[in-house]
Residue frames relative to the residue before (quaternion, step in Angstrom):
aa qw qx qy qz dx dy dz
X 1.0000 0.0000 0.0000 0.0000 0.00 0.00 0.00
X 0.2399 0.7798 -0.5746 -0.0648 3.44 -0.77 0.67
X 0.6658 -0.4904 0.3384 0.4492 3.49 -1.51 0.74
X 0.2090 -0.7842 0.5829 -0.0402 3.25 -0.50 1.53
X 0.4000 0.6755 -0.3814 0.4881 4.11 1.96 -0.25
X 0.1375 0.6463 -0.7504 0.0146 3.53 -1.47 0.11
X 0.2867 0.7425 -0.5517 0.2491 3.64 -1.09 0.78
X 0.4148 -0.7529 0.4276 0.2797 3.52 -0.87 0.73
X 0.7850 0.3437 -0.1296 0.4989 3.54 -1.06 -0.17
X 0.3035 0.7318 -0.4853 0.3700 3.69 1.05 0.95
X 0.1774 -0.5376 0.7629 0.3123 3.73 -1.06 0.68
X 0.3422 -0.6806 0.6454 0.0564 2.51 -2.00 1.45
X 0.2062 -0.8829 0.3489 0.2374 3.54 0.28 1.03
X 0.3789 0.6647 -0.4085 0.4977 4.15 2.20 -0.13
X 0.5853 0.6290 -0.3795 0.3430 3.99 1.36 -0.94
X 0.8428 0.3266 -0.1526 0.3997 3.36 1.01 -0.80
X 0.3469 0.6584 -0.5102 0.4311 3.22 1.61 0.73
X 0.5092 -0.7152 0.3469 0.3298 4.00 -0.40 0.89
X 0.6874 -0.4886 0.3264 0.4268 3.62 -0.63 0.38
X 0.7095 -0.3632 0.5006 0.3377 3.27 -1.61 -0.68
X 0.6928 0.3737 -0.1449 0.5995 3.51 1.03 -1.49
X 0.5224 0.4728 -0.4588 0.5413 3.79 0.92 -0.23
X 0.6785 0.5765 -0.2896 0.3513 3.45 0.31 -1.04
X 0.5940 0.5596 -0.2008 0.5420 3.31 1.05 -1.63
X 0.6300 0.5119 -0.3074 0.4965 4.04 0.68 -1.52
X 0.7717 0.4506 -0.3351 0.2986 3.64 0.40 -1.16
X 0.4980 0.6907 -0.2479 0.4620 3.17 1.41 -1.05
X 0.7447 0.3560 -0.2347 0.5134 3.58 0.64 -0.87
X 0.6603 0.4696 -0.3694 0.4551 3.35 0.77 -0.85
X 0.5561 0.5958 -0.3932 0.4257 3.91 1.03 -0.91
X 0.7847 0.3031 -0.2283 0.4902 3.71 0.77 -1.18
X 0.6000 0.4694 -0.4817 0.4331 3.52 0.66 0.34
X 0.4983 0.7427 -0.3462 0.2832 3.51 1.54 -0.30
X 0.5262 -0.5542 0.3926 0.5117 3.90 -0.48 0.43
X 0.7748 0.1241 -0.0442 0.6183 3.70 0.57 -1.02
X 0.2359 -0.7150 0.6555 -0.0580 3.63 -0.14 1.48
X 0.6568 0.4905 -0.4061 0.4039 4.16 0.14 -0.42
X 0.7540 0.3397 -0.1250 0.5482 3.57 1.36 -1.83
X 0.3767 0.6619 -0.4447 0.4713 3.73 1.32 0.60
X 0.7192 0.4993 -0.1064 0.4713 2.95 0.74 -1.77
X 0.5877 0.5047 -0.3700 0.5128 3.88 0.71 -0.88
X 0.7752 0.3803 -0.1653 0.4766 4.00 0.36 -0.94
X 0.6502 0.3905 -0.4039 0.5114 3.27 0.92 0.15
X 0.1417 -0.8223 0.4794 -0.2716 3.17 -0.68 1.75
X 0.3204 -0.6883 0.6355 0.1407 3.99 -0.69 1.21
X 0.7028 0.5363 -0.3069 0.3525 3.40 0.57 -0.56
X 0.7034 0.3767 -0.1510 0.5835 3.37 1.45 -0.47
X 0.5183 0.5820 -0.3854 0.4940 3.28 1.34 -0.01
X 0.7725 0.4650 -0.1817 0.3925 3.52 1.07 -0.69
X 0.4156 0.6268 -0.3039 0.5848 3.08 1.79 -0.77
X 0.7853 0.3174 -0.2320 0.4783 3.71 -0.16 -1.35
X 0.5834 0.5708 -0.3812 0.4342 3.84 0.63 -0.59
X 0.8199 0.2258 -0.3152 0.4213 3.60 0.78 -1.47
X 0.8024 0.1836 -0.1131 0.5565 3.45 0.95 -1.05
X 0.6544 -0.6415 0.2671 0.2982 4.21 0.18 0.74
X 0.7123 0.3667 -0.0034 0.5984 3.07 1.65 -0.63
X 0.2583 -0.7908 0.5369 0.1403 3.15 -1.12 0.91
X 0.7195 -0.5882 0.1865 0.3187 3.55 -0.75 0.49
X 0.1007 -0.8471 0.4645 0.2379 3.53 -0.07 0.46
X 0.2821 -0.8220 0.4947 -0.0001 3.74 -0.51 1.49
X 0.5244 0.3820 -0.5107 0.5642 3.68 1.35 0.63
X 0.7659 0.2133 -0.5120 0.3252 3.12 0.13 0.65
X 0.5864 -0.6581 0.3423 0.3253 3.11 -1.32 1.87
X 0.8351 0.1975 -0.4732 0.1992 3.93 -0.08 -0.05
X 0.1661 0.6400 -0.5973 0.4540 3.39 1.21 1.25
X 0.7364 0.3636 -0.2219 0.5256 3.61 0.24 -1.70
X 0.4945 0.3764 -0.5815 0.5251 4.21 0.35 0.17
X 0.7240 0.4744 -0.4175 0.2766 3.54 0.03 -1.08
X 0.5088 0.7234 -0.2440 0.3979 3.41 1.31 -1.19
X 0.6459 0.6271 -0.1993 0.3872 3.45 0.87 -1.47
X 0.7831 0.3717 -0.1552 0.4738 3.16 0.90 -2.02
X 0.5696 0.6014 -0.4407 0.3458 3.27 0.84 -0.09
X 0.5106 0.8183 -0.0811 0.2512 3.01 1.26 -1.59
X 0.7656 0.0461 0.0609 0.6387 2.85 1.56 -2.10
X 0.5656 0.3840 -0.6829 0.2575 2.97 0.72 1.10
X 0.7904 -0.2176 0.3002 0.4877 3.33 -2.23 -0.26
X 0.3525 -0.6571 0.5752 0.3363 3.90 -1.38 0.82
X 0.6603 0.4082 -0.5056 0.3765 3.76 0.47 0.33
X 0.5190 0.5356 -0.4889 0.4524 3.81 1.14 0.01
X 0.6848 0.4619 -0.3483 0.4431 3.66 0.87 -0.79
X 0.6363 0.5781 -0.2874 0.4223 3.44 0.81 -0.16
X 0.7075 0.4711 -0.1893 0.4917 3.00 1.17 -0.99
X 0.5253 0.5670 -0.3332 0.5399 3.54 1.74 -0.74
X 0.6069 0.5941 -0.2268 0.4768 3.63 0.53 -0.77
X 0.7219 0.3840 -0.3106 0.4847 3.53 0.52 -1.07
X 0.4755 0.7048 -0.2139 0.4809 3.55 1.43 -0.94
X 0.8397 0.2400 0.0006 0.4871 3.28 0.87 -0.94
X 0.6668 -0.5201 0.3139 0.4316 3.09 1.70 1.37
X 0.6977 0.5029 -0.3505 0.3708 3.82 0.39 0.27
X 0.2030 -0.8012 0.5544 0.0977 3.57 -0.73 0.26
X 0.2181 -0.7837 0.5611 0.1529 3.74 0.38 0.90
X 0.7227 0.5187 -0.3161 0.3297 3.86 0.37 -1.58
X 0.7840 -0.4110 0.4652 0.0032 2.67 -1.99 1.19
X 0.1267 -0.5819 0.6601 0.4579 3.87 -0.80 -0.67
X 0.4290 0.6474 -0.4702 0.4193 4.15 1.05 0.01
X 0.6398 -0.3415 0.5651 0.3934 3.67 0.91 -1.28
X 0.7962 0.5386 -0.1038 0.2554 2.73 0.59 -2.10
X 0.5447 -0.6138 0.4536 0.3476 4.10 -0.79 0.89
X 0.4957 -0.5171 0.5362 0.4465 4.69 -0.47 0.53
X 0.4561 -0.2794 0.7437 0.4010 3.42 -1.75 -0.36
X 0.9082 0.0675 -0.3120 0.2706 2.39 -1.77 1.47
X 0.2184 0.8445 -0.4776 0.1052 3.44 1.50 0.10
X 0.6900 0.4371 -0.3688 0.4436 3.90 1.07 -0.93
X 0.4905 0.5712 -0.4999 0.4279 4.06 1.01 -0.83
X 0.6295 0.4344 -0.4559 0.4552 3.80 0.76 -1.20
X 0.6455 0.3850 -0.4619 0.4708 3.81 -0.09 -0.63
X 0.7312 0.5156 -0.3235 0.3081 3.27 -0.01 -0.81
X 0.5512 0.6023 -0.2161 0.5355 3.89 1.58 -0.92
X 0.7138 0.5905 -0.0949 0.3644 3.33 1.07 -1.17
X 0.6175 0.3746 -0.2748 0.6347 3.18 1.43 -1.44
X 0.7329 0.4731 -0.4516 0.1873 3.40 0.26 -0.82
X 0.4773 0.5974 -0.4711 0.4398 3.92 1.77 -0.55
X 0.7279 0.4606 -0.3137 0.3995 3.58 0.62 -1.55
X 0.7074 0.2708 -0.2816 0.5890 4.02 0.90 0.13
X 0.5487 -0.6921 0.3914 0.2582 3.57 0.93 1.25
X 0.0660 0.7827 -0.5400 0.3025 3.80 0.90 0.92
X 0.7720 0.2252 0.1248 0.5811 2.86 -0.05 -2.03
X 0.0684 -0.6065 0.7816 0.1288 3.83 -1.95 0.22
X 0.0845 -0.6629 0.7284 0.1509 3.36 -1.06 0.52
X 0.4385 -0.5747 0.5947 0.3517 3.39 -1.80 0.44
């Protein structure tokens, strides 16, 4: 699969995935950590992007988050991509590849464009 989208003025959602040398920093900082295993479990790309693009991470106890969840769920992953790009996002990868968390982003999105969610 590769990002097959072009367009200007796109959040790029791969921008907020942390560097190499961030990566490299975390890694040390994880094994200097008292509990380096339960460091390592909570560090998370998927939340790194979520909070980077839109501050906030979904909340899935509430049921019309978890409808939204669903439709994503079942729809095709190139409609959700394409819906996203539509909506000013860039899921892709320089790999090709969709970010962690690429469906929460669809999900975050529908839920602004159906007045769910408010961002400041």
């Amino acid at each position: 699969m590769s990002n097959q989208y072009t367009e200007e003025n796109l959040i790029r959602a791969a921008s907020f995935l942390p560097s190499p040398q961030d990566r490299e920093q975390e890694k040390a900082d994880l094994s200097a950590s008292a509990d380096p295993l339960s460091a390592l479990l909570y560090s998370d790309d998927r939340e790194t992007v979520l909070y980077g693009i839109f501050g906030d991470l979904p909340d899935y106890d509430n049921p019309d988050m978890e409808t939204l969840w669903d439709e994503v769920l079942d729809s095709d992953p190139e409609d959700v991509y394409e819906y996203c790009f539509r909506k000013g996002v860039d899921l892709f990868q320089d790999d090709g590849k969709p970010v962690a968390g690429w469906r929460d982003i669809a999900v975050m999105l529908k839920a602004i464009e159906k007045g769910i969610l408010q961002l400041a």
